[in-house]
C-alpha positions in Angstrom: 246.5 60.3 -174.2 250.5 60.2 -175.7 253.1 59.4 -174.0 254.4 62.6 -174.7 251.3 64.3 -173.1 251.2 62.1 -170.1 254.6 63.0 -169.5 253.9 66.8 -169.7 251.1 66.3 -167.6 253.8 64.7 -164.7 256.4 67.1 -165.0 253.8 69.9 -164.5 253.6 70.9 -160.8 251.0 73.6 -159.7 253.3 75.4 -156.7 250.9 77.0 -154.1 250.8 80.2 -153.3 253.8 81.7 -150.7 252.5 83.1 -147.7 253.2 87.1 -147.4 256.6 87.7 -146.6 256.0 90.7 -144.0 253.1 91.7 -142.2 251.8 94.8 -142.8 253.0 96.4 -139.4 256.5 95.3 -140.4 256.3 96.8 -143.6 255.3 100.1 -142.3 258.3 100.2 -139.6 260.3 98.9 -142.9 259.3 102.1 -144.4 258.9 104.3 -141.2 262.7 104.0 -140.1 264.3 104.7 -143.2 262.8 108.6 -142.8 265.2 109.4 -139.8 263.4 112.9 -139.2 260.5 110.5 -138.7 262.4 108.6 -136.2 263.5 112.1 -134.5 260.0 113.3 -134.6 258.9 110.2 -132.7 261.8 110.5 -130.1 260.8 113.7 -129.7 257.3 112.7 -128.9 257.5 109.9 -126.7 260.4 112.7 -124.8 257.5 115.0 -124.6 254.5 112.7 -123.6 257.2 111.1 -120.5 257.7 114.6 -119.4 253.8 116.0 -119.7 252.8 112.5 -117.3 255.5 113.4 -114.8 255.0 117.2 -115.1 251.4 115.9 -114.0 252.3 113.9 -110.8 254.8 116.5 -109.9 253.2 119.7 -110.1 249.8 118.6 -108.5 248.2 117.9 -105.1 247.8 119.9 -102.1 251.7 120.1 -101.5 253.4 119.6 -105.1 256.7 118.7 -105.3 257.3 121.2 -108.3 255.2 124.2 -107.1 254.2 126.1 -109.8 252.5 128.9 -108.1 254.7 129.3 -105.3 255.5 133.0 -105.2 259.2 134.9 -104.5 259.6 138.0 -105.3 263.5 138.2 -103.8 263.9 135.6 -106.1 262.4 137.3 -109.0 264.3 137.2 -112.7 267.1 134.9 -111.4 269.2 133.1 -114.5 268.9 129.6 -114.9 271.0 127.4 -112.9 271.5 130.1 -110.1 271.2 129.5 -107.0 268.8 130.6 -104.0 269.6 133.0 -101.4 269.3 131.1 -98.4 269.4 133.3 -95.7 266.2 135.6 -97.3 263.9 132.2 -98.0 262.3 129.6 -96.2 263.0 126.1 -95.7 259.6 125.0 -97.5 260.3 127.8 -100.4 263.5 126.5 -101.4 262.8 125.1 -105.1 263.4 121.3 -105.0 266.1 120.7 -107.0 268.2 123.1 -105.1 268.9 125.6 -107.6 266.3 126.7 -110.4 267.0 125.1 -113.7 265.5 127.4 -116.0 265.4 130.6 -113.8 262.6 132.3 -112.4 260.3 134.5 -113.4 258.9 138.3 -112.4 257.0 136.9 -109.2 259.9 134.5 -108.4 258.1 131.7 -109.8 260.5 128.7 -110.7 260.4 128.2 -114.6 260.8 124.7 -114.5 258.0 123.9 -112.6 255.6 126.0 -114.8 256.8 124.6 -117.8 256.5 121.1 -116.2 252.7 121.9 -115.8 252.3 123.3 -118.8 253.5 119.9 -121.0 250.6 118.6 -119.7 247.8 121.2 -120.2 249.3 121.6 -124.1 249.2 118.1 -124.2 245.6 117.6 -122.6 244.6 120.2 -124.8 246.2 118.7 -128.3 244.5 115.3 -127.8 241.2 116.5 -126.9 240.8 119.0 -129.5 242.1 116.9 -131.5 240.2 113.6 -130.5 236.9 115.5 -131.0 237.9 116.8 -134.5 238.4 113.2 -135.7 235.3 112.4 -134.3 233.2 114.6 -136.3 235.4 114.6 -139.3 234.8 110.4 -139.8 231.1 111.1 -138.5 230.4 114.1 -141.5 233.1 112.8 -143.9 231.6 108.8 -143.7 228.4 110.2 -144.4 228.9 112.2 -147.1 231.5 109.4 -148.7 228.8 107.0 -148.1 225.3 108.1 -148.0 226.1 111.3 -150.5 223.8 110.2 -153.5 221.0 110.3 -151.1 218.9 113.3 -151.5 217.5 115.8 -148.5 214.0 117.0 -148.6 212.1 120.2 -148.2 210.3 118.8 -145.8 213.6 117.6 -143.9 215.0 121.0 -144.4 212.1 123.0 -142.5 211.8 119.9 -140.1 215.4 121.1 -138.8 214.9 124.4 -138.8 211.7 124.0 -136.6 214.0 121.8 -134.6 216.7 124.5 -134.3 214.2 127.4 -133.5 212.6 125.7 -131.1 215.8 124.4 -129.1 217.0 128.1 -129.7 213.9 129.2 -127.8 214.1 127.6 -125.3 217.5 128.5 -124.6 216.8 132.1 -124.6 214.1 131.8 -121.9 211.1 131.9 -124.3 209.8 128.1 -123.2 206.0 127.8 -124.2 207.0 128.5 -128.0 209.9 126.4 -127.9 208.6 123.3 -126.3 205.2 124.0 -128.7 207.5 123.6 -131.8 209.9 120.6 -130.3 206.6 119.0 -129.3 205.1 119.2 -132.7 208.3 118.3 -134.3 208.2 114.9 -132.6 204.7 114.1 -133.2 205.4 114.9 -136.7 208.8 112.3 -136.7 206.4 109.4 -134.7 203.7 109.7 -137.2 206.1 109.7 -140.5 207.6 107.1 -138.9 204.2 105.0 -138.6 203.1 105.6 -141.9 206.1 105.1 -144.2 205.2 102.3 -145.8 202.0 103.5 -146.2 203.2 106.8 -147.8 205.1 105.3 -150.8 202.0 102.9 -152.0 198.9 105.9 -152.6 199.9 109.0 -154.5 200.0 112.6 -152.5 198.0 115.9 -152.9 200.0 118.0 -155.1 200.3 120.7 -152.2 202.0 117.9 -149.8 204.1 116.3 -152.9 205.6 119.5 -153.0 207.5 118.9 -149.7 208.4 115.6 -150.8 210.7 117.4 -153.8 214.9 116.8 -153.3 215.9 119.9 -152.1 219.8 118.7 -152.5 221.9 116.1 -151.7 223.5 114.8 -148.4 227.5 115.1 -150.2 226.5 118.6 -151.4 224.9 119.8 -148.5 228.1 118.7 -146.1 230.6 119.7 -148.3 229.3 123.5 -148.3 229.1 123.3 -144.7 233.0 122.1 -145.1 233.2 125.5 -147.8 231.6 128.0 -145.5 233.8 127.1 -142.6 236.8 126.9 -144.6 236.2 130.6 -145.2 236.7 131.8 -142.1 240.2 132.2 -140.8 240.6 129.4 -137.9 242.0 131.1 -135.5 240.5 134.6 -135.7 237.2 132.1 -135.6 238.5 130.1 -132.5 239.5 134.0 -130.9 236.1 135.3 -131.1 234.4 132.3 -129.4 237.0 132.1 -127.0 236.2 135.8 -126.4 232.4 135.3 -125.7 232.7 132.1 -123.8 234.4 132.1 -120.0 237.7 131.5 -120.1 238.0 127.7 -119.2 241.0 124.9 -120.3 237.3 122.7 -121.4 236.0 125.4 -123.5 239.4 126.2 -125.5 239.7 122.2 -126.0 236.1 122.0 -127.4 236.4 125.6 -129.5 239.7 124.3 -131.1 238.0 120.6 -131.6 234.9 122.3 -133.0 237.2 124.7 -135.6 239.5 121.7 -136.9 237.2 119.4 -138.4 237.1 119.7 -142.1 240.5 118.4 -143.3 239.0 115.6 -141.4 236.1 115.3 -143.3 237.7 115.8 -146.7 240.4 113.0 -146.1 237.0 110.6 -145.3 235.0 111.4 -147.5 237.9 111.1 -150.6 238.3 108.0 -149.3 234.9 106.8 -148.7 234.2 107.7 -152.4 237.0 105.7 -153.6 236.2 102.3 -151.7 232.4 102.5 -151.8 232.9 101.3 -155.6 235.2 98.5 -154.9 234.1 95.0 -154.9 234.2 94.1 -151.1 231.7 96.6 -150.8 229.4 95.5 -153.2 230.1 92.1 -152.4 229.4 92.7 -149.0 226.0 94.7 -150.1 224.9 91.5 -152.3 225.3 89.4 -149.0 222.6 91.0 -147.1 225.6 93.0 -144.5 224.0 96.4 -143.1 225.4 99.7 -143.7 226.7 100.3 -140.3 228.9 97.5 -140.3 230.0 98.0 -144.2 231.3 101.2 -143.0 233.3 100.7 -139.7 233.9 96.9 -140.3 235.3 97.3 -143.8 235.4 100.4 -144.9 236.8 102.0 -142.0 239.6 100.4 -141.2 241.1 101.2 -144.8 240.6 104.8 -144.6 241.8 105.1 -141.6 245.4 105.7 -142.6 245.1 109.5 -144.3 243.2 110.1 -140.6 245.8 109.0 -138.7 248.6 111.3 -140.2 246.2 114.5 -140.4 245.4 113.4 -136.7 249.0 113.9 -135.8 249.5 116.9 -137.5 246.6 118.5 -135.8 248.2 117.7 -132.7 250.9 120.1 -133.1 248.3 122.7 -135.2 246.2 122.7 -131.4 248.9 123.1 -129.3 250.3 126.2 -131.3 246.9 127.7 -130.7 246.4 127.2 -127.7 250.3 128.9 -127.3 248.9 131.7 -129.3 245.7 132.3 -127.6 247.3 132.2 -124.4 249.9 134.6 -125.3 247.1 137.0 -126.5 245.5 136.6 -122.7 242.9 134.4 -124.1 243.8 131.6 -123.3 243.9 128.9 -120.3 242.8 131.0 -116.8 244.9 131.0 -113.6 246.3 129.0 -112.0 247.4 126.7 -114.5 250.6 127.7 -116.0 251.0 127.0 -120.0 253.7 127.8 -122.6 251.9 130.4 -124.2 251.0 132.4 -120.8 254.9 131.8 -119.5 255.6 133.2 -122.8 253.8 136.4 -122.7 254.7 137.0 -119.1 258.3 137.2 -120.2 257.4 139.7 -123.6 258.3 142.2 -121.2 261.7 141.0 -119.8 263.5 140.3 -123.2 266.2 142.2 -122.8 266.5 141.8 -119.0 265.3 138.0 -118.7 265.6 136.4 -122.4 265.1 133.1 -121.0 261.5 134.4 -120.3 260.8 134.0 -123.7 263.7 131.7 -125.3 262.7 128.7 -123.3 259.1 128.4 -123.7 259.7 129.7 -127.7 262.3 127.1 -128.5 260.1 123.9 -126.7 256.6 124.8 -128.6 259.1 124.9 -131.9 260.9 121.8 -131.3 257.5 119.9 -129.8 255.6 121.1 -133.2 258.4 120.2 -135.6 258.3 116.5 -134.0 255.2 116.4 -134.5 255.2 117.3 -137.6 258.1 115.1 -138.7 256.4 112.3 -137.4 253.2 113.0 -139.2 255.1 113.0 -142.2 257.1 109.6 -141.8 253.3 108.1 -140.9 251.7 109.5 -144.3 255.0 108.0 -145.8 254.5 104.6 -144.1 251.0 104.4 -144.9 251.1 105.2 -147.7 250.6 101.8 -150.2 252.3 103.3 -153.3 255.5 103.4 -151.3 255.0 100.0 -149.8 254.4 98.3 -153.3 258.1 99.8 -154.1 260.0 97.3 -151.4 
């Protein structure tokens, strides 16, 4: 070696490489409180979810502190911030703050209090629906993102509808042919199970191969379920059901979960498609690693983000229809008191009560718009593109 090389060979250094500068979490909050709506929007929220866990303590129990079903009709269509007559009420029906904040309504009922309960029955109602939404969306969207090459069966077609008539049977009362066909559907499951090895190594009878043909895939199959139920308008959907079921607060959170869905499963399963041909998957697929935990230990977690934002939109989406069916009457029964319901009580009294209607009206607007805002400073914070910018 020269001495000219041996000295280029000293004065090389090989640097090592700089640890990230920022976490991840801080560059989303880098990102998230530059969008000031966002920051609003989030205010807004935490605002709302503080009063719906008060409203909860406050307005429940055997004697409330807020009663929101009290009853007084000499007090009936007071203005906010009036007073009670004190000589025509009770000592035990005076309201609690001393005057009524936000009025009354046509029964007397103090406003406040209702709307105090009602934060948390549209809140209740927001995160179940949506919780159960996400649930399925990531169950039918990861599937079809994942497993949607694979191909259904004829015989796995009429398997399911044997299944479904039989169950169907059932319910209607007509048991011997129901559990006849559940009962052969599982002894026909135990013994494909048993001989599936078996089955692939000796060739089949051309009438049996026949049921053995791919009828069409799982992707295809999903994503015209998604189609068909796009088709329908949601909330005319969610109004019929709601119709034929008893009114319950349980059945309009599982109705509105049930209808709300299939963004869900779109975001998934655009994402799913995307990282199922990166190299961490098939890395991990060369290794030996099952499919379950390829999909929720590192697939998951990076598709997560596009959920999270349509998650928070669909917040705001269930609590405007659950405002909307109740003002319809279709909504949450007696006695719990909800926006929509205060709402169409006071459709009546607009010109003699406005607050009836401006009060409830103006907090579902404000409450949807945060949430909306806040939705929209998540996708923005998630969103890698912008994060590769700073």
């Amino acid at each position: 070696m020269s001495l000219n090389e041996t000295t280029v060979f000293k004065d090389f250094h090989v640097e090592a490489p700089l640890p990230p500068k920022r976490t991840r979490l801080q560059e989303f909050w880098l990102l998230f409180r530059q969008n000031r709506l966002a920051i609003v929007g989030l205010l807004i929220f935490i605002l709302f979810f503080c009063c719906a866990i008060t409203g909860l303590f406050l307005t429940s129990g055997s004697k409330p502190i807020f009663d929101s079903s009290l009853i007084r009709l000499e007090e009936k269509l007071r203005p906010p911030f009036s007073k009670p007559n004190l000589n025509l009420l009770e000592q035990d029906r005076v309201p609690t703050l001393g005057f009524y904040l936000m009025g009354t309504d046509d029964l007397g009922r103090d406003v406040f209090a209702r709307m105090l309960q009602g934060a948390w029955v549209s809140l209740t109602i927001g995160f179940v629906a949506v919780g159960i939404s996400v649930l399925i969306g990531i169950f039918m969207g990861g599937i079809a993102g994942y497993f949607g090459q694979n191909y259904i069966k004829i015989n796995h077609i009429l398997l399911m509808l044997f299944l479904v008539s039989g169950t169907g049977l059932v319910i209607f009362d007509v048991i011997l042919f129901g559990a006849a066909l559940l009962l052969l559907c599982t002894v026909y499951i135990v013994y494909s199970i048993l001989t599936r090895h078996r089955s692939k190594k000796k060739a089949h009878p051309t009438w049996r191969a026949m049921f053995h043909i791919n009828a069409i895939s799982v992707d295809a199959l999903i994503m015209r379920i998604v189609d068909i139920m796009l088709c329908f308008p949601s909330f005319f959907l969610i109004l019929t059901v709601v119709a034929i079921l008893p009114a319950s607060i349980y059945n309009i959170m599982i109705v509105i979960g049930l209808t709300s869905w299939m963004g869900t499963t779109r975001f998934v399963r655009a994402e799913f498609l995307s990282l199922r041909e990166q190299d961490f998957v098939a890395a991990a697929k060369a290794l030996g690693i099952g499919n379950f935990r390829i999909i929720f230990r590192h697939m998951m977690p990076n598709a997560v983000a596009p959920v999270l934002v349509s998650a928070t939109i669909g917040i705001a989406s269930a609590i405007l229809t659950e405002a909307g069916l109740s003002f319809l009457g279709f909504g949450v029964p007696p006695p719990y008191a909800t926006w929509g319901n205060i709402l169409s009580d006071g459709k009546n009294f607009i010109f003699d009560a406005p607050w009836l209607t401006f009060i409830p009206g103006i907090t579902i607007l404000i409450v949807v718009l945060s949430f909306n805002l806040f939705g929209e400073g998540l996708r923005d914070g998630l969103n890698p593109k912008l994060r590769e910018r700073h």
